[in-house]
C-alpha positions in Angstrom: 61.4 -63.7 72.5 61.6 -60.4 71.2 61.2 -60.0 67.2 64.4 -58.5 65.4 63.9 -54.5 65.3 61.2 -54.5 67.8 61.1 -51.8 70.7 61.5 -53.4 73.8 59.5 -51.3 75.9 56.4 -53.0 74.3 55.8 -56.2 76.5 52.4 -58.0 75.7 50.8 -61.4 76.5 48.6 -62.3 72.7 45.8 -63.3 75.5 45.8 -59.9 76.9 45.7 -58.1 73.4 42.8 -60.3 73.0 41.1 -57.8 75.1 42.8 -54.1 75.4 46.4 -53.0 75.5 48.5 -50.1 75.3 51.3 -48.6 73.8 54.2 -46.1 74.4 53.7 -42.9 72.2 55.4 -42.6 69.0 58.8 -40.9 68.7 57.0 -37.8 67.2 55.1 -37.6 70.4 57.7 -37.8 72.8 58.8 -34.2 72.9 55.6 -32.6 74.3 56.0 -35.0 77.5 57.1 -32.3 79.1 53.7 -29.9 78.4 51.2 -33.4 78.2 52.3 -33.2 82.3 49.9 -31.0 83.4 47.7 -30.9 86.9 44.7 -32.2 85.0 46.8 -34.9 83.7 46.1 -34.1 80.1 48.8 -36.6 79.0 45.5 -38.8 78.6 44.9 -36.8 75.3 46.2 -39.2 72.7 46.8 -43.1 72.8 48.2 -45.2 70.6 46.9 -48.7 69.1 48.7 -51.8 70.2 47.9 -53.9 67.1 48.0 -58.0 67.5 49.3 -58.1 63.7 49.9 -55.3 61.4 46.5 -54.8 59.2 46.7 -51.2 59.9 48.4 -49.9 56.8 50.9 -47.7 58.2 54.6 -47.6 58.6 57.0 -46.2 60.9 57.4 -43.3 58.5 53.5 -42.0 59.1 52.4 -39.5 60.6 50.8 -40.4 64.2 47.2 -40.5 64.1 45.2 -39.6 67.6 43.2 -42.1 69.1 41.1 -40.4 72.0 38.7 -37.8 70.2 35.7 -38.2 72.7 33.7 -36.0 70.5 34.4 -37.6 67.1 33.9 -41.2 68.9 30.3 -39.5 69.9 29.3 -38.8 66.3 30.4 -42.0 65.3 28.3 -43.7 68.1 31.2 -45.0 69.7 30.4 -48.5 72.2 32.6 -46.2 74.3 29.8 -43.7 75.2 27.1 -45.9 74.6 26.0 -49.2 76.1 27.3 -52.0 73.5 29.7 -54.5 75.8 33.0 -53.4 74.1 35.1 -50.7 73.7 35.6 -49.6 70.0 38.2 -50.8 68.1 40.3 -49.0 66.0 43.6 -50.1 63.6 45.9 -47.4 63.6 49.8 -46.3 63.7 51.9 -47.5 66.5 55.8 -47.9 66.8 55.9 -51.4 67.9 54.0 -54.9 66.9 52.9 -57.5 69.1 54.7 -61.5 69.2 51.7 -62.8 68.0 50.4 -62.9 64.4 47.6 -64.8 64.2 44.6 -62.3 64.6 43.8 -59.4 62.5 42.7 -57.5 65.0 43.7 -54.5 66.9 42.7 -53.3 70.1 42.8 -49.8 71.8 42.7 -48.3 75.6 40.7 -44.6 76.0 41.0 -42.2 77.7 38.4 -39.7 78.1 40.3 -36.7 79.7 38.6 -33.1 80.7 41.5 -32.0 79.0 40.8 -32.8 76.2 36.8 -32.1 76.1 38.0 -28.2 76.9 39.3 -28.1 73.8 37.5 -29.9 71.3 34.5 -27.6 72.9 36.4 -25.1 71.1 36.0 -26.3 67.6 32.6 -24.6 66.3 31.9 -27.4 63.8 31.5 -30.0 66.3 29.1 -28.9 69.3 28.4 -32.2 70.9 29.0 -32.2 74.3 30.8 -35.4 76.0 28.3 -35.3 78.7 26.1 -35.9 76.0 25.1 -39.9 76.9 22.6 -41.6 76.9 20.5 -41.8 80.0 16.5 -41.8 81.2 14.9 -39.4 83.7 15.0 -42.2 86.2 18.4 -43.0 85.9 19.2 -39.2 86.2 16.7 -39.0 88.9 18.5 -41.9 90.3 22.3 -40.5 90.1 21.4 -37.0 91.2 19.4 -38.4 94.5 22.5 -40.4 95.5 24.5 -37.8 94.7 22.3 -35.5 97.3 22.8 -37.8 100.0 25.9 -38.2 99.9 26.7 -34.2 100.1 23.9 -34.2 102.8 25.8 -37.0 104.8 29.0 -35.6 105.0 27.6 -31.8 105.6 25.5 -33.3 108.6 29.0 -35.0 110.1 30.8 -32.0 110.0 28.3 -30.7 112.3 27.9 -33.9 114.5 31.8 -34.2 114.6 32.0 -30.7 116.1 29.5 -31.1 118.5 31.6 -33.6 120.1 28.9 -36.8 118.8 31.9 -38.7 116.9 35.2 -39.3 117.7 38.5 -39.9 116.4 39.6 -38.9 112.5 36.4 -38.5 110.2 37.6 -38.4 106.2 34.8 -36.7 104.1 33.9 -36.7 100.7 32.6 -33.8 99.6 33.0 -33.1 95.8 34.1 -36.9 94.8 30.4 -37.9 94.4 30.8 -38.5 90.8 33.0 -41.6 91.0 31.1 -42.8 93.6 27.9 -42.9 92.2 28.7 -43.3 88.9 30.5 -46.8 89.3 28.2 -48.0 92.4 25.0 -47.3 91.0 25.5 -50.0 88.0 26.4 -53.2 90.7 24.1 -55.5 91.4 23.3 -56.4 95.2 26.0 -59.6 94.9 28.9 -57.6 93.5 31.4 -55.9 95.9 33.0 -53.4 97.3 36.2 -52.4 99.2 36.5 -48.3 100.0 39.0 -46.5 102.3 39.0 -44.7 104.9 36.7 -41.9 103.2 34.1 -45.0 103.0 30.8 -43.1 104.1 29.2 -42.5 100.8 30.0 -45.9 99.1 28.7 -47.6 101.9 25.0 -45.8 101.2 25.8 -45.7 97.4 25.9 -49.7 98.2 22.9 -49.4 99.9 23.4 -49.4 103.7 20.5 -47.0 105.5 21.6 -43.8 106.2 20.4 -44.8 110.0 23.3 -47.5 110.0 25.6 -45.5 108.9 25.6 -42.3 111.2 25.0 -45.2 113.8 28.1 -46.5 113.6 29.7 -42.9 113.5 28.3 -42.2 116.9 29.3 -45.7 118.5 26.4 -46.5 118.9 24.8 -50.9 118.9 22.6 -49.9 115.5 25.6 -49.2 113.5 26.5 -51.5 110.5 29.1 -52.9 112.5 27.4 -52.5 116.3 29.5 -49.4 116.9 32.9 -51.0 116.9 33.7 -50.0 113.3 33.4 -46.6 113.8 34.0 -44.0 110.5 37.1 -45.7 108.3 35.7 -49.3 109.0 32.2 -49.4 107.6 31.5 -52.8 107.0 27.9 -54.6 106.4 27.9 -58.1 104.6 24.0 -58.0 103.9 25.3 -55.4 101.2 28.6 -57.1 100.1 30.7 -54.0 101.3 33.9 -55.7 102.2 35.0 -52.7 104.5 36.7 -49.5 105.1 40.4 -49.8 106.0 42.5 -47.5 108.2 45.4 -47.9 106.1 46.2 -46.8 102.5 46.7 -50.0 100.1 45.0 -52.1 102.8 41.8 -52.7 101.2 43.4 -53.8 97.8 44.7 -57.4 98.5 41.0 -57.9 100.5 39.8 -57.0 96.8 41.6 -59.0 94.7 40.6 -61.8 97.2 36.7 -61.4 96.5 37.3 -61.1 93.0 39.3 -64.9 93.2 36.4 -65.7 95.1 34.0 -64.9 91.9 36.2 -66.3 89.8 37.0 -69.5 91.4 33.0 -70.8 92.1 32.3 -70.3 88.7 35.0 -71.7 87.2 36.1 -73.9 89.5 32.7 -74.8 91.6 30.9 -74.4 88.6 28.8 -72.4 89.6 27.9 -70.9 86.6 24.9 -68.3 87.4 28.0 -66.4 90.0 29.4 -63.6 88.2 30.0 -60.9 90.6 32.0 -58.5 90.5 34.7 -56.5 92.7 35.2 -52.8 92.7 38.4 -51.4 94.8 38.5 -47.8 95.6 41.8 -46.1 97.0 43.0 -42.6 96.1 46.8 -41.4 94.0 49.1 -41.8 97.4 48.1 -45.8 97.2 49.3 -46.0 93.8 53.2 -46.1 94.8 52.5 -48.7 97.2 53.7 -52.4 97.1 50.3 -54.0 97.7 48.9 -52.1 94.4 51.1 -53.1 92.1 51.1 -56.7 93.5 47.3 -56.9 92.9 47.6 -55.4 89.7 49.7 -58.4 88.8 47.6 -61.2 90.4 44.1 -59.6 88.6 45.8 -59.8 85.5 47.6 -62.9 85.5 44.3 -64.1 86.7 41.6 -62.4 84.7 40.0 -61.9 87.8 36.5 -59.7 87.9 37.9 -56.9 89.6 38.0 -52.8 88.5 40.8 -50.4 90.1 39.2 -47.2 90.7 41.5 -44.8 91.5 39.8 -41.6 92.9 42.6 -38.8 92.0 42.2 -35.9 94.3 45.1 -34.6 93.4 46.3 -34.5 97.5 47.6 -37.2 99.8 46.8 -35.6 103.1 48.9 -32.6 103.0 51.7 -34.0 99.6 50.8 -32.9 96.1 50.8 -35.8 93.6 52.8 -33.9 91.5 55.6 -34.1 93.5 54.4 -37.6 95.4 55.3 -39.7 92.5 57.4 -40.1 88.9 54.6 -40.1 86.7 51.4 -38.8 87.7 49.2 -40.2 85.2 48.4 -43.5 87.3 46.0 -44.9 84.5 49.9 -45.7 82.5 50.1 -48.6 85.5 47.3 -50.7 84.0 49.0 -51.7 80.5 52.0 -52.1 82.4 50.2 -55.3 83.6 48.1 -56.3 80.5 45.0 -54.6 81.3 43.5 -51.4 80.0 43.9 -47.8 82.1 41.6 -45.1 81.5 41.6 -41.5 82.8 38.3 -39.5 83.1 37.0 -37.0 84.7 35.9 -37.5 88.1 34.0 -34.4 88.4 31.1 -35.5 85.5 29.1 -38.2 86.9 28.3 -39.0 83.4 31.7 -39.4 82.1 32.5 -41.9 85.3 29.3 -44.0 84.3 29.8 -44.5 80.8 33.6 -46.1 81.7 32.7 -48.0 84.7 30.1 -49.6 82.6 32.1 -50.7 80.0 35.1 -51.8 82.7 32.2 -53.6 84.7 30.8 -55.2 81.8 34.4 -56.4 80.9 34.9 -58.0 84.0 31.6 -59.7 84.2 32.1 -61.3 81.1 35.5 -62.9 82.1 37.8 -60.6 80.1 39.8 -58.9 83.2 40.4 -56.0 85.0 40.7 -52.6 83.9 42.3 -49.6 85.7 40.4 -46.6 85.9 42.1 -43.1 86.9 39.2 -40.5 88.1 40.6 -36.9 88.2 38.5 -35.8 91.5 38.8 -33.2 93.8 37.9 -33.2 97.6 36.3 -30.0 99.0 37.0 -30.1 102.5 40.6 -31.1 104.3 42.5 -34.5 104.1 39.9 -35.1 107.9 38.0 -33.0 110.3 41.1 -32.3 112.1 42.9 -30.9 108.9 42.7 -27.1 108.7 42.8 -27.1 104.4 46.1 -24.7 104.8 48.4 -26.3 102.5 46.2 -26.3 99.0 46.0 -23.0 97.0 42.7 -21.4 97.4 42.7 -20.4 93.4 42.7 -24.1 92.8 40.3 -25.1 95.5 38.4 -22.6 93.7 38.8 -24.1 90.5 37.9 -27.5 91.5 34.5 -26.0 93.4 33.1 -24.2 90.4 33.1 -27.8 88.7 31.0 -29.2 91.5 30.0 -32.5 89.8 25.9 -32.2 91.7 25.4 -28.2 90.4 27.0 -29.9 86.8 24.5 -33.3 87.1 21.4 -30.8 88.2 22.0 -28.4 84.9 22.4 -31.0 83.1 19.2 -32.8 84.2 17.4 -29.3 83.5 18.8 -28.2 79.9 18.0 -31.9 78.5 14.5 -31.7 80.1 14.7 -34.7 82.3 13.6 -33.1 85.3 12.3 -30.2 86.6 13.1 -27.9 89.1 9.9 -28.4 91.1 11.2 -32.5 91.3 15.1 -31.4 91.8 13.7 -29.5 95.3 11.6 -32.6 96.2 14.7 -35.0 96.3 16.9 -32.2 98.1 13.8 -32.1 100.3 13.5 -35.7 100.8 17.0 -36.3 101.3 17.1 -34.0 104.3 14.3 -35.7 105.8 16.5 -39.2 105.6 19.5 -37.3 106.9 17.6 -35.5 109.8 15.7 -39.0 110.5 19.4 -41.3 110.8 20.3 -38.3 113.0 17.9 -38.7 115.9 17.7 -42.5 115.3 21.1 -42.4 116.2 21.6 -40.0 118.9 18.5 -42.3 120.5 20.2 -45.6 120.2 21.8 -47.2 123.1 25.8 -47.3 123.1 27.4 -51.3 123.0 27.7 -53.0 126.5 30.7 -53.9 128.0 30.4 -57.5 127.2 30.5 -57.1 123.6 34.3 -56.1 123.8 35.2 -59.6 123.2 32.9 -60.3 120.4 33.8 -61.5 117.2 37.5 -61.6 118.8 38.1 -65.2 119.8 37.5 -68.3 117.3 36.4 -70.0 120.4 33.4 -69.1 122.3 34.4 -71.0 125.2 38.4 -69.6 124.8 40.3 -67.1 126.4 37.5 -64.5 126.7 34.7 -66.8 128.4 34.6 -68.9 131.1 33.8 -72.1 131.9 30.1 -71.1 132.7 29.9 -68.8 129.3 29.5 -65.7 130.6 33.2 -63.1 129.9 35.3 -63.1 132.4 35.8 -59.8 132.2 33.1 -59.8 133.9 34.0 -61.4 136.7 34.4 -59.3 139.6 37.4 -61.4 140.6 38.8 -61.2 137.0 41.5 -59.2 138.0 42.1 -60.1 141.7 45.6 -60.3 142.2 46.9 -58.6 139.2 47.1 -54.9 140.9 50.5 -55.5 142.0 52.1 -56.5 138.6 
């Protein structure tokens, strides 16, 4: 029931707000909607406090007081940037109240938007950067080798796709590295992951050789999935990737499955050592789909152990999201459900880390999903077979001179944690890999004819085998008398 003089725009469960909600702006806010819509979407400048009772102080008469300062959070040693399990909390103004009154807390969803790091770089007084985090030289060893690879992979299809050693559409991911290695690299071995069809570098973010990979792009029996998977259906259960799917929103349900699959042996096989977690990748032209919102539902009702990782390049195949959708700041869907959203910048690998952790940390400790908007940019067409006319060149330029490796390498360089000597090394090393899954690919045998009707029938001895278990198919006779037809 809705309170006497309370907005009715702000619906939330008290067992959400237990963890992090979200707010509409204040009326003072609402007139710059029209400039907080930019490309970048720097609408994920300033959130307001959802409060679970009203400790805060303030009144409907005060003045709005921004939530998202990434560089004052910093100084303050914010959980948010660091590597405490929750996000900082904060009491401040906000137009509407909760139903519940009986916690004195308040909670907060962040948004850590490039926007907004460009211009508090542009107050002298405070000259930490946001990429300023806290990380060894192994794990920035780590992130920048991955990185590598996955730039090397996707350079070296281009030129097997060309030279006729792949077939049909091949989605690359040049320049969305970040997101990928900065939310994969923190899973353990048991947690999961559903991509798309750009699925190449998750899979060996995940894990899977290099060797199985390319494999399965040339068709070949030593691919992850023996060649019948081919480059949007990467699969391999030995590493818990759940797939690549053909079709946008596809993977999402498949997602939400494997997270009620975490969910249900510990809680309900109490199995109380299982606490995987699910990642779902899928890019802005999913997010006006049925099957997203759906899920979005379901993990919340739920609490299920699952992140939404939207990777925001800005393009679905040829349609700006600009003009693909009412509201392009996707991150709004998640408190529309009762879970947090978060917007950062996909091009600072950094940046991704520091959220994912704290959303993967959320939802291994049972309190959710969280929605997680990464503003990305993909250097190379919507596939192979996509020429790149439609997209400005001054803003594919942009985009390139934020390449999120060159940012990760000077960064690794200016804090000291590697040198350039040990930067070469990895590039080195990581061409060697690539080179390597090349020929061990181009050397392996293609699948036989008999394993068409594999993994197709329930029932070995079924439709596809005879009584003598070998395929009918097979059988020279198999289609005797079925020319005519």
């Amino acid at each position: 029931m809705i309170k006497p003089g309370q907005p009715p725009q702000c619906f939330s469960r008290p067992s959400v707000l237990s963890s992090l909600s979200l707010s509409n702006p204040p009326p003072s806010q609402k007139k710059d909607k029209k400039k907080m819509s930019s490309p970048i979407l720097s609408g994920a400048k300033i959130l307001q406090t959802l409060p679970i009772n009203s400790n805060a102080g303030g009144s409907a008469s005060d003045p709005p007081k921004p939530l998202s300062d990434p560089l004052l959070l910093l100084k303050s040693k914010s959980s948010l940037f660091r590597s405490s399990p929750k996000l900082r909390r904060f009491s401040s103004y906000s137009p509407c109240r909760s139903f519940s009154s009986s916690s004195s807390s308040s909670s907060a969803v962040f948004a850590v938007s490039s926007d907004v790091v460009k211009e508090e770089k542009k107050k002298p007084k405070l000259s930490t950067s946001v990429s300023d985090l806290l990380i060894t030289k192994e794990e920035a060893l780590e992130l920048y080798e991955d990185m590598v690879l996955g730039r090397a992979f996707e350079d070296m299809c281009a030129q097997m796709y060309y030279r006729g050693k792949m077939f049909g559409f091949v989605h690359l991911y040049n320049g969305q590295e970040a997101v990928s290695t900065g939310f994969i690299k923190l899973l353990k071995k048991e947690d999961c992951v559903v991509s798309t069809y750009r699925d190449h570098v998750h899979a060996l973010s995940k894990g899977v050789p290099a060797r199985a990979v390319i494999s399965e792009l040339f068709g070949k029996t030593t691919g992850c999935c023996r060649g019948q998977g081919g480059s949007m259906h990467m699969f391999s259960s030995d590493h818990n990737l759940l797939g690549g799917f053909a079709f946008i929103g596809e993977g999402i349900p498949v997602a939400t499955g494997a997270a009620f699959t975490s969910k249900y042996r510990r809680e309900v096989l109490k199995k109380a050592d299982y606490n995987s977690v699910t990642l779902a990748f899928f890019g802005d032209g999913t997010c006006n789909n049925g099957q997203f919102f759906e899920c979005l539902n379901m993990a919340a009702l739920w609490k299920l152990p699952i992140v939404f990782v939207v990777e925001n390049n800005l393009w679905a195949i040829g349609m700006s999201h600009l003009r693909a959708t009412s509201d392009p700041e996707i991150w709004k869907k998640g408190p529309a459900f009762g879970m947090p959203g978060v917007h950062v910048d996909g091009m600072d690998v950094l940046k991704v880390r520091e959220v994912a952790r704290e959303a993967i940390s959320r939802a291994r400790r049972g309190d959710g999903p969280t929605l997680v908007e990464c503003e990305t940019y993909r250097f190379r067409g919507h596939s192979l077979a996509d020429p790149d006319e439609l997209r400005d060149p001054a803003e594919k330029a942009r985009y390139a001179a934020r390449d999120p490796i060159t940012a990760l390498k000077k960064y690794i360089l200016d804090k000291k944690l590697g040198t350039e000597a040990e930067l070469k090394a990895i590039e080195k090393r990581i061409d060697e890999v690539v080179e390597d899954a090349v020929e061990f690919a181009d050397e392996s045998p293609l699948p036989p004819r008999s394993q068409l009707l594999e993994n197709v029938f329930a029932d070995p001895k079924g439709f596809g085998i005879g009584p003598d278990g070998k395929y009918r198919c097979e059988d020279p006779k198999f289609t005797e008398g079925t020319a005519h037809v």
